[in-house]
C-alpha positions as a Markdown table, in Angstrom:
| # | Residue | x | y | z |
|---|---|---|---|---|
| 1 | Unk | 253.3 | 26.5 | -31.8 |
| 2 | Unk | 254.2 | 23.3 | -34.0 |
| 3 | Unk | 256.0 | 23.0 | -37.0 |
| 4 | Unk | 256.2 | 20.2 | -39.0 |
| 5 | Unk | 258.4 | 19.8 | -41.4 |
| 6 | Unk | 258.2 | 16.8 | -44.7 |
| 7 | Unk | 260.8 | 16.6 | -47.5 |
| 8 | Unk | 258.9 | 16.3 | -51.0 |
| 9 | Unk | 258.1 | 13.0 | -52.6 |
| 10 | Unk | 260.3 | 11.0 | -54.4 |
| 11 | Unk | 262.3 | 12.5 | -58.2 |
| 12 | Unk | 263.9 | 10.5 | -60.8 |
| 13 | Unk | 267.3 | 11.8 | -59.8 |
| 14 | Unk | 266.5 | 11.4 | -56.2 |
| 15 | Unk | 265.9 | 7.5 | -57.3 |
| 16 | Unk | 269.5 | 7.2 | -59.0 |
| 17 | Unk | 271.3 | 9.3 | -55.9 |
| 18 | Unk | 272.0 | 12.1 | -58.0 |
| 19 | Unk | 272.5 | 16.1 | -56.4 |
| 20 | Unk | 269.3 | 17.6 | -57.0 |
| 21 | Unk | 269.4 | 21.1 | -56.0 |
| 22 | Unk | 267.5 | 23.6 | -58.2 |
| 23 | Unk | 266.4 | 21.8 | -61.0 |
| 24 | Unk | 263.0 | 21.7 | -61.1 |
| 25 | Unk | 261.6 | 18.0 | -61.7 |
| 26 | Unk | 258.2 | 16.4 | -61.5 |
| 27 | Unk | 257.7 | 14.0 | -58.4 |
| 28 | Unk | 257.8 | 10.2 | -60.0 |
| 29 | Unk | 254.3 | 7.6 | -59.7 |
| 30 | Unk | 256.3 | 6.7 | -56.6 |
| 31 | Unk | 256.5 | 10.0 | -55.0 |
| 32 | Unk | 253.2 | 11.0 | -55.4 |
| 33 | Unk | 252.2 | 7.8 | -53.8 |
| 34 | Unk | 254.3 | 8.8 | -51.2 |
| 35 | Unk | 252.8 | 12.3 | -50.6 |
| 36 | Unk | 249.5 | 10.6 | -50.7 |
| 37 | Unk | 250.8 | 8.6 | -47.6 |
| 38 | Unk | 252.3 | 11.7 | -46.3 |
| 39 | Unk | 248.7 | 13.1 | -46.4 |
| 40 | Unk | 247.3 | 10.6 | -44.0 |
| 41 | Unk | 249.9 | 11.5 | -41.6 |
| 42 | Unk | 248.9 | 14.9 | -42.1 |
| 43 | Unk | 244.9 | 14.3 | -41.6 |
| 44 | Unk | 245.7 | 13.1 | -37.9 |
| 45 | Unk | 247.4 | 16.6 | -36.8 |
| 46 | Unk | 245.8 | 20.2 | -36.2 |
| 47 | Unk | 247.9 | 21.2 | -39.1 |
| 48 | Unk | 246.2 | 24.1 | -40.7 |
| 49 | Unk | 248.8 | 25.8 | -43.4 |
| 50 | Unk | 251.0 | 24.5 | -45.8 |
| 51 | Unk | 254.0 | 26.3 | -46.7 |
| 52 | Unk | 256.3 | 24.8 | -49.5 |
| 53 | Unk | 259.2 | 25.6 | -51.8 |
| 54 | Unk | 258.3 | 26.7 | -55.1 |
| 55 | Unk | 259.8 | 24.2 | -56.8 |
| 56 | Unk | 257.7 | 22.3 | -58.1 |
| 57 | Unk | 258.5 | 18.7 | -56.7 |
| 58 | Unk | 257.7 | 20.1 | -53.3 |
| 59 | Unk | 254.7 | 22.4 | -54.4 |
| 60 | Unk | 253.3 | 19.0 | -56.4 |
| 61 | Unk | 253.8 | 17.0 | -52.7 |
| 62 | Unk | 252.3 | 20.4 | -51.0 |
| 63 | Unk | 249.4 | 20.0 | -53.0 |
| 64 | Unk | 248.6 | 16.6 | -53.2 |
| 65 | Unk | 248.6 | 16.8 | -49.4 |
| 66 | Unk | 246.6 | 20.2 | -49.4 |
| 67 | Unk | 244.0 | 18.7 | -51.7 |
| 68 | Unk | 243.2 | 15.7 | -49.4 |
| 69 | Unk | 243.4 | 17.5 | -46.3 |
| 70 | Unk | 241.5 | 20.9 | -47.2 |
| 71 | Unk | 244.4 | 22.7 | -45.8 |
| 72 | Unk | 245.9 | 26.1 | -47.8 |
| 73 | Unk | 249.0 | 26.2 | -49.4 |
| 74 | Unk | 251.6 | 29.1 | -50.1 |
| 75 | Unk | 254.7 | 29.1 | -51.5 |
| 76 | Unk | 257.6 | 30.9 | -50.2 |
| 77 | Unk | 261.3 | 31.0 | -52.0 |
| 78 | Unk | 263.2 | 31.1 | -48.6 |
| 79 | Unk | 262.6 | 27.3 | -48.7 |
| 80 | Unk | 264.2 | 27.1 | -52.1 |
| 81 | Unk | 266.9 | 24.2 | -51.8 |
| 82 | Unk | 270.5 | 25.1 | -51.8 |
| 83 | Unk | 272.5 | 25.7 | -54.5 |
| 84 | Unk | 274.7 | 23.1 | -54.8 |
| 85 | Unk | 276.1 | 24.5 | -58.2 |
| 86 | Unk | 278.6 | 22.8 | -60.1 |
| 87 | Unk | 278.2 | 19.2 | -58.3 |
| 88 | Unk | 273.8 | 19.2 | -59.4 |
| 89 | Unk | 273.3 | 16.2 | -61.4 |
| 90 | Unk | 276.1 | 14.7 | -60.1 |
| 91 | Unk | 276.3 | 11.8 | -57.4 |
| 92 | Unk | 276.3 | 12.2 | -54.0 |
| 93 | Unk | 279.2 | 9.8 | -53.4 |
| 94 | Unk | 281.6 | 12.4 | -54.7 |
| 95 | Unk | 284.2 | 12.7 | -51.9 |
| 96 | Unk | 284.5 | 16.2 | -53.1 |
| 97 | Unk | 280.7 | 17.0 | -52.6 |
| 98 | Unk | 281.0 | 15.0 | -49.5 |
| 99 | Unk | 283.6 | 17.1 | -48.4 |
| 100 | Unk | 281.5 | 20.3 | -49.2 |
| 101 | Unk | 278.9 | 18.7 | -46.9 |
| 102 | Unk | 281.1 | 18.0 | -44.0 |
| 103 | Unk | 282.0 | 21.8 | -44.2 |
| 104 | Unk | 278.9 | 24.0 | -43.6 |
| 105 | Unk | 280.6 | 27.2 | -44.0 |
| 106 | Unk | 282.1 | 26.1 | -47.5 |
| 107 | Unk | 280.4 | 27.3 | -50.6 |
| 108 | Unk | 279.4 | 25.0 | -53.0 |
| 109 | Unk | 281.6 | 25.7 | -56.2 |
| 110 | Unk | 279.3 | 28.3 | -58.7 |
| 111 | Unk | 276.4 | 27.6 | -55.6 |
| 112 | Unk | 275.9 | 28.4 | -51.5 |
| 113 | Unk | 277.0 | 27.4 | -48.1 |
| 114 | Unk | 274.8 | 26.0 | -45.8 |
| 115 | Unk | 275.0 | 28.8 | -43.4 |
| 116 | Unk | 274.4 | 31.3 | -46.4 |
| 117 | Unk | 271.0 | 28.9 | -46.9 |
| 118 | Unk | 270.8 | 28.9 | -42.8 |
| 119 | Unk | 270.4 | 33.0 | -43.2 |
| 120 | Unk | 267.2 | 32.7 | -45.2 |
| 121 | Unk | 265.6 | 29.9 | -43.6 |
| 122 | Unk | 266.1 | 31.1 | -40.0 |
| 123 | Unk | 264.4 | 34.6 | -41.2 |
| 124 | Unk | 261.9 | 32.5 | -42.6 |
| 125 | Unk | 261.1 | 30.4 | -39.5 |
| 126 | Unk | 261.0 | 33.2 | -37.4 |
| 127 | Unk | 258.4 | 35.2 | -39.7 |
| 128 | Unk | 256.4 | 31.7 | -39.2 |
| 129 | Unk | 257.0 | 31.8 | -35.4 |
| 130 | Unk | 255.7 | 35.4 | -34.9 |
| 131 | Unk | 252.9 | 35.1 | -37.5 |
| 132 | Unk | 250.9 | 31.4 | -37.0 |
| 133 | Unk | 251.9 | 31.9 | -33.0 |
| 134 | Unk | 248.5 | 30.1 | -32.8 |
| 135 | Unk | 248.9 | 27.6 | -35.5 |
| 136 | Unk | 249.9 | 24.1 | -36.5 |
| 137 | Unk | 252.7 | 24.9 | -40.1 |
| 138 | Unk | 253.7 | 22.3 | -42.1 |
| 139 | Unk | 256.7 | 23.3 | -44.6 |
| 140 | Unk | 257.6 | 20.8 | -47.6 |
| 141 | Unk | 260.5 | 21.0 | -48.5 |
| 142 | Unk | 264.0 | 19.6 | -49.5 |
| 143 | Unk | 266.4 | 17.7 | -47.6 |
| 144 | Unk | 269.4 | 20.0 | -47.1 |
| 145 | Unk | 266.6 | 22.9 | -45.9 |
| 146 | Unk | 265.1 | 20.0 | -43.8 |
| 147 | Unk | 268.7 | 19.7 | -42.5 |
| 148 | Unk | 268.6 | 23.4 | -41.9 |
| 149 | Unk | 265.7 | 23.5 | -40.4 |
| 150 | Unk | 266.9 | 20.8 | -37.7 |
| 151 | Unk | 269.3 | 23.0 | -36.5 |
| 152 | Unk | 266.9 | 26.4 | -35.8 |
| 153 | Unk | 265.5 | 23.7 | -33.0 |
| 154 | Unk | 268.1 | 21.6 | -31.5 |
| 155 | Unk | 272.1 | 22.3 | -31.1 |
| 156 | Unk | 273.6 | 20.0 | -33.7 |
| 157 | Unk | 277.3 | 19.4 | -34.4 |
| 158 | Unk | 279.4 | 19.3 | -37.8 |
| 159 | Unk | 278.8 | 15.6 | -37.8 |
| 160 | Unk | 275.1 | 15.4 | -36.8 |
| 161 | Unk | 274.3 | 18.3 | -39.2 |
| 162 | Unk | 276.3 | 15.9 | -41.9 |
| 163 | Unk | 274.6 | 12.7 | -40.8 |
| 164 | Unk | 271.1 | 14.1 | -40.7 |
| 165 | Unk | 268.1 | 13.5 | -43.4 |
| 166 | Unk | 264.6 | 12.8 | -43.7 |
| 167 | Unk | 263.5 | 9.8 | -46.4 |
| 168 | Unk | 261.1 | 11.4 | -49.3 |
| 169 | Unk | 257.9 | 12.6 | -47.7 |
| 170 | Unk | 258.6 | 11.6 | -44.3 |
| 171 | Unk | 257.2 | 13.6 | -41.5 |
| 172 | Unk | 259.2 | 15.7 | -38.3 |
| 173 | Unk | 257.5 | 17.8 | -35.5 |
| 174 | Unk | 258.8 | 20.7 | -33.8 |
| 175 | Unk | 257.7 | 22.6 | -30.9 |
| 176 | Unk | 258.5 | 26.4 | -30.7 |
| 177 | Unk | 257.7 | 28.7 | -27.5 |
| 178 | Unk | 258.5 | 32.1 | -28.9 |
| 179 | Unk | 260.2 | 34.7 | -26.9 |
C-alpha cells in the first residue's frame, strides 16, 4: 500500500508566519494555484482516495485536486491540526512556542501535545492501512499532522521531528506492508 501525504495550499496567516492551528481560513489565489499544481502531481500516481481534514483550507486543496483528478474525497477529523491553543495567531518565532515544539510530550498551553495528536493520527493510519490494503491514499493535511505522520513510517528523533516540514501543497510518499 502507498500513502501519500500533501499539506494544504497556502493561508494568509501561513503567508505572514503566523501559528495556524484550528482556525478555519480559506486557501489564498496563491494556494489554490498551488493545489492546482499539486493536482498534476497527483494525475501521474494510481492514487484513488482522497482523505482530508475538515478544515476547510485542506478540504478546499482536497477538492480542487479531487475535481481535476476524478478521485473521491472524505473528510475525517483525526487529521484535524493540533491545537496549538493560546500561541494560534501568534508567530512561530516565539522561543516559547519553539520551545513547545522542541518538546513533543509538552501540551501546548489551553491546546495538545504532539503525542496526544500522534494517538489519533496513528489510529487513523492504521484504519487506512487495514481498509485501502489495495489502494493508493492521499491525505491533505496540515503540517504538524504531516510531521506526525512522518514518524508512523520512519524512526525520527526530537530534533528531526522538530526540523521536519513539507512547503504548502507539496507532495511525500509512503510505502506500508501491513502486518
Amino acid at each position: 500500500m502507498i500513502i501519500y501525504i500533501a499539506r494544504h495550499g497556502q493561508t494568509e496567516w501561513n503567508e505572514r508566519d503566523l501559528i495556524i492551528g484550528r482556525t478555519d481560513l480559506s486557501l489564498t489565489d496563491e494556494g489554490r494555484q498551488q493545489a492546482a499544481e499539486l493536482a498534476k502531481l497527483v494525475a501521474e500516481t494510481d492514487i484513488s482516495r482522497i482523505i482530508c481534514s475538515p478544515l476547510h483550507r485542506a478540504l478546499e486543496t482536497a477538492q480542487i485536486v479531487g475535481a481535476e483528478c476524478h478521485i473521491p474525497i472524505e473528510t475525517d477529523s483525526r487529521l484535524i491540526e493540533l491545537d496549538y491553543g493560546d500561541y494560534e495567531g501568534t508567530s512561530k518565532l516565539r522561543p516559547d512556542f519553539i520551545n513547545y515544539r522542541r518538546n513533543p510530550a509538552c501540551r501546548y498551553p489551553h491546546g495538545e501535545s504532539q503525542f496526544q495528536a500522534a494517538v489519533r493520527v496513528y489510529a487513523l493510519l492504521d484504519d487506512i492501512v487495514a481498509r485501502y490494503l489495495d489502494e493508493s491514499v492521499l491525505l491533505v493535511t496540515h503540517n504538524g499532522i504531516c510531521r506526525i505522520i512522518a514518524t508512523y513510517f520512519q524512526d525520527m528523533t526530537c530534533e528531526d521531528l522538530y526540523n521536519y516540514s513539507l512547503n504548502n501543497c507539496e507532495l511525500e510518499r509512503y510505502e506500508t506492508n501491513p502486518t
